[in-house]
C-alpha positions in Angstrom: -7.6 14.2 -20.6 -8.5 16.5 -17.7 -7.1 20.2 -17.5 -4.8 19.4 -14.4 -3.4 17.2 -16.4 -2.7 18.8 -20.0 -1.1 21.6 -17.1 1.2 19.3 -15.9 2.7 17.9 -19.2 2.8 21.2 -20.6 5.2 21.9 -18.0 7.1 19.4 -19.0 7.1 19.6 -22.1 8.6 23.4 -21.2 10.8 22.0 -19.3 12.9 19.7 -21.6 12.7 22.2 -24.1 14.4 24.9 -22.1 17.0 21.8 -21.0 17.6 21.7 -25.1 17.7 24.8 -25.8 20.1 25.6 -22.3 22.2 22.9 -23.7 22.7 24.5 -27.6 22.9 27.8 -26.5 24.1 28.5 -23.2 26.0 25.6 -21.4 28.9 24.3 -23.4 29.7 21.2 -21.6 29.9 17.8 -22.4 28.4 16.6 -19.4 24.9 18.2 -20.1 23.8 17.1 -23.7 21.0 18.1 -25.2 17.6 16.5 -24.8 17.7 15.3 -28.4 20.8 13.2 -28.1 19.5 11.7 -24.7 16.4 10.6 -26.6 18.9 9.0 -29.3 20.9 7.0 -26.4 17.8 6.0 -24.9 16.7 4.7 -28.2 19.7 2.8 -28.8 19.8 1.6 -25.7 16.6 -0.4 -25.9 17.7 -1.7 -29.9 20.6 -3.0 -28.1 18.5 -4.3 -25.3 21.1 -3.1 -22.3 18.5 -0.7 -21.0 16.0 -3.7 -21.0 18.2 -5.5 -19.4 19.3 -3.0 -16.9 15.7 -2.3 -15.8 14.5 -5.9 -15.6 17.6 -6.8 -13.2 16.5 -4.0 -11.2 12.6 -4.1 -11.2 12.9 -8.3 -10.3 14.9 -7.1 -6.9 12.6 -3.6 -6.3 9.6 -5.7 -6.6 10.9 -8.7 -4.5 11.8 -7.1 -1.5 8.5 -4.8 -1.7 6.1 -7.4 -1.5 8.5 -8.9 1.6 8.4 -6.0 3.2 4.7 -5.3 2.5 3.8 -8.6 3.5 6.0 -8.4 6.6 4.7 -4.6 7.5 0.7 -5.6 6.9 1.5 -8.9 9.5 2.8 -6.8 12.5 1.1 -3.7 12.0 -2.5 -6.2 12.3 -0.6 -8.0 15.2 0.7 -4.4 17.0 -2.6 -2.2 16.7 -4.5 -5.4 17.8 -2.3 -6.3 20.7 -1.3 -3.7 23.7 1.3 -6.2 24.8 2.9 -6.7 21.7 2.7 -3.2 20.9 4.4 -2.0 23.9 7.4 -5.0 23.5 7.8 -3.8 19.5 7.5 -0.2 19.4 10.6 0.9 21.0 12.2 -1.3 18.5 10.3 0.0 15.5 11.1 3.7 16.7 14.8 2.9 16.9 15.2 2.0 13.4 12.7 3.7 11.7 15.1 6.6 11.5 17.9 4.7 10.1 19.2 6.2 6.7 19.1 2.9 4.0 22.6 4.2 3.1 23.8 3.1 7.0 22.9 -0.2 6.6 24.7 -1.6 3.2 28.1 -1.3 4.4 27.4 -3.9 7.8 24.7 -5.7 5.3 27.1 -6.6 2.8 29.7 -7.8 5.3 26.4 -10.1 6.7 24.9 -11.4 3.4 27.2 -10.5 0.5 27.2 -8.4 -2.8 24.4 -10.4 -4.1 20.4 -9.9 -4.5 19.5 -11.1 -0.9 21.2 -8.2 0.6 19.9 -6.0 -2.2 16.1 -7.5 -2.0 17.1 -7.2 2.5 17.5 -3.4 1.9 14.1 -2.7 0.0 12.1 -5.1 1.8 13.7 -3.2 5.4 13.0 0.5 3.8 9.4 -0.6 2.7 8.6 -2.4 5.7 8.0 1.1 8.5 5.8 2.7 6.4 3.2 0.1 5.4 3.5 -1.0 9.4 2.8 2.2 10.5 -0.1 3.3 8.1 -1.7 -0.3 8.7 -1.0 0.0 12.7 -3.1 3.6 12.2 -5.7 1.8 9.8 -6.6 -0.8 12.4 -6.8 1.5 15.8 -9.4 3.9 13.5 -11.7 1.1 12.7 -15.0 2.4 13.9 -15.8 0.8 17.3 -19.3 0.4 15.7 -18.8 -2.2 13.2 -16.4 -4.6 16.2 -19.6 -4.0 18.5 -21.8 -4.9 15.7 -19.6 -8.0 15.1 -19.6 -9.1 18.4 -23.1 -8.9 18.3 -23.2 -11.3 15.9 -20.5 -13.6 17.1 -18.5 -13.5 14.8 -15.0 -14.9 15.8 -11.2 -13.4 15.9 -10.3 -14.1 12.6 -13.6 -13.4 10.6 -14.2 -10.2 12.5 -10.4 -9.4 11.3 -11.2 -10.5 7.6 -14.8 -9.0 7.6 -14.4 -5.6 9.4 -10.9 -4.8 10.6 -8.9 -5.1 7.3 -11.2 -3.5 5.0 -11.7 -0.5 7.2 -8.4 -0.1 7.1 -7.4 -0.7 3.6 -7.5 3.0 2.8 -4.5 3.3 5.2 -2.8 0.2 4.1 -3.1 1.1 0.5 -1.7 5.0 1.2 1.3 2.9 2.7 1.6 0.6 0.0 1.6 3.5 -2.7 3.9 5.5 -0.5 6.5 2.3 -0.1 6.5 1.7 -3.9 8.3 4.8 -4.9 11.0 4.4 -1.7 11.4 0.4 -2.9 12.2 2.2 -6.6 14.7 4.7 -4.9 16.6 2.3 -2.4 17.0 -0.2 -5.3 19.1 1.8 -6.9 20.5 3.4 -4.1 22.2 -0.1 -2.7 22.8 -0.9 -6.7 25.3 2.1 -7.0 27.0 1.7 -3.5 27.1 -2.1 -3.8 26.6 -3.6 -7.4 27.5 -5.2 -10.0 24.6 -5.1 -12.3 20.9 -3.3 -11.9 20.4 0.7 -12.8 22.5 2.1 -10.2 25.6 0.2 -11.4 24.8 1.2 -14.8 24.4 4.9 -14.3 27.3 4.7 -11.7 29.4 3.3 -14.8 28.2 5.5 -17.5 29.1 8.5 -14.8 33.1 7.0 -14.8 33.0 6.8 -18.5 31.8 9.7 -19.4 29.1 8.8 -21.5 26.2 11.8 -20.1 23.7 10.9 -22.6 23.8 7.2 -21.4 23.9 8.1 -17.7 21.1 10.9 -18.8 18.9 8.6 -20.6 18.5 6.0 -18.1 17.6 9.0 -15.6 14.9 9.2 -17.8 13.9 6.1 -18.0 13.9 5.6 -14.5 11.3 9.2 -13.9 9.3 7.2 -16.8 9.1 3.7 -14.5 8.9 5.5 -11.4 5.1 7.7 -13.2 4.2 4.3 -14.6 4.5 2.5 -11.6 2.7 5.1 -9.5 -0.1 5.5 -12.2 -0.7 1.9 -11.9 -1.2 2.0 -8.0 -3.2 4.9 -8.1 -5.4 2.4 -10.6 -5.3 -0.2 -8.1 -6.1 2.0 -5.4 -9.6 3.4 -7.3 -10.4 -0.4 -7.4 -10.2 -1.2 -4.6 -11.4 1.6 -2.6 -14.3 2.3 -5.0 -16.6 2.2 -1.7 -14.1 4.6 0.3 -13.6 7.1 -2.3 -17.7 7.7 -3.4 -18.2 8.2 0.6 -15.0 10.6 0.9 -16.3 12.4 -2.0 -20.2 12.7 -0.9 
C-alpha cells in the first residue's frame, strides 16, 4: 500500500478513536454513542439483513437514474458541442436549471409523479445529468482540430469520425463527469428518500433519528461513507482502464 495512503487511514483510524474515547469520557449523551456500539448495530444490522435491505432499495434507484442521466447528459452534450444551433436554442435552458437546489424540485415532483421510485430515480437522473453534459460538451469542443482534419482527409463520415476521434478524445472529460456525478447520484438518493420516502437509507436514518436509536442512525452513516469510498474506488478503477492511453501521456 502506498505511503499516501497508510497517511490517510491512519487518520482515520485517529479519528474514530478520539470519537470513542470523546464519547466514554467527555460527552455524556445518548445521542453520540461510542464507536464500539455503532460497530455492534452495524453488525446486527446486516445479521438481521435490514441494512442489506435498506442499501439495496437505495443503490437499485441511485444507480437507475445515474445511468439515465449519464446516458441522457453524454447524448446532448455530443449533440450541443457539435451543433452551434442547438447549442445556442439549449444553453439558456441548461443555465437556468443548472442552479436549481435538488431539494426545490421534490416538493412540485411528487405532486407530478408520486411518492414512488420514478420520481425518486427523476431526481438523480436530473442532478446527474448537468455535470456529465457539461464535462462532455467541454470534452468534444477540445478535440484537437488535427485528428477532424486528419479524418476528413480520409473521408471518414459523421458518425465514424464521432466514434473514431471525437468520443475518445473526449472520454477523459466524460469520465471526470461520470466520477464526479456518482457521488452526487449517492447524495440526492438519499436526500429525496428522507424528504419523500417510505423505504431506502434516508427513510431509515430519518426513522432511526425519531426513535432515538443513534447507534442505528450512526451505523448506517457509516455504511453509507463505506459505499460512497467503494463506489468511488471502483470508478477510479474504471477510469485507469480506460484511460490507460491518456494517463501514460499525462504523466510523460
Amino acid at each position: 500500500m502506498k505511503p499516501h495512503r497508510l497517511a490517510g487511514f491512519a487518520l482515520l483510524a485517529a479519528l474514530l478513536l478520539l470519537w470513542q474515547v470523546s464519547a466514554l469520557s467527555w460527552v455524556s449523551s445518548t445521542n453520540w454513542p461510542p464507536f464500539t456500539q455503532v460497530l455492534k448495530a452495524l453488525v446486527e444490522g446486516f445479521r438481521s439483513g435490514e441494512l442489506v435491505q435498506v442499501f439495496g432499495s437505495s443503490l437499485g434507484r441511485m444507480l437507475a437514474g445515474y445511468a439515465a442521466g449519464s446516458a441522457v447528459g453524454i447524448a446532448v452534450g455530443v449533440a450541443m458541442a457539435r451543433s452551434r444551433w442547438l447549442n445556442a436554442a439549449l444553453g439558456p435552458l441548461v443555465e437556468l436549471l443548472r442552479p436549481i437546489p435538488i431539494p426545490a424540485l421534490v416538493p412540485p415532483l411528487i405532486l407530478l409523479l408520486g411518492l414512488d421510485n420514478a420520481m425518486k430515480i427523476f431526481v438523480v437522473a436530473f442532478a446527474v445529468f448537468f455535470p456529465v453534459l457539461i464535462n462532455t460538451a467541454t470534452g468534444v469542443r477540445a478535440v484537437d482540430p488535427v485528428a477532424l482534419d486528419v479524418a476528413r482527409t480520409f473521408q471518414a463520415g459523421r458518425w465514424r469520425t464521432l466514434a473514431g476521434v471525437v468520443l475518445p478524445a473526449a472520454l477523459p472529460y466524460v469520465m471526470a463527469g461520470l466520477r464526479t456525478s456518482l457521488a452526487l447520484a449517492l447524495i440526492v438518493t438519499v436526500v429525496a428518500e428522507m424528504i419523500a420516502g417510505s423505504a431506502g437509507l434516508g427513510y431509515h436514518l430519518v426513522t432511526m433519528q425519531y426513535a432515538m436509536r443513534a447507534p442505528d442512525m450512526y451505523a448506517a452513516i457509516v455504511l453509507l461513507a463505506a459505499v460512497g469510498y467503494v463506489l468511488n474506488r471502483g470508478m477510479l478503477a474504471l477510469e485507469r482502464r480506460l484511460l490507460h492511453w491518456y494517463q501514460r501521456d499525462a504523466a510523460a
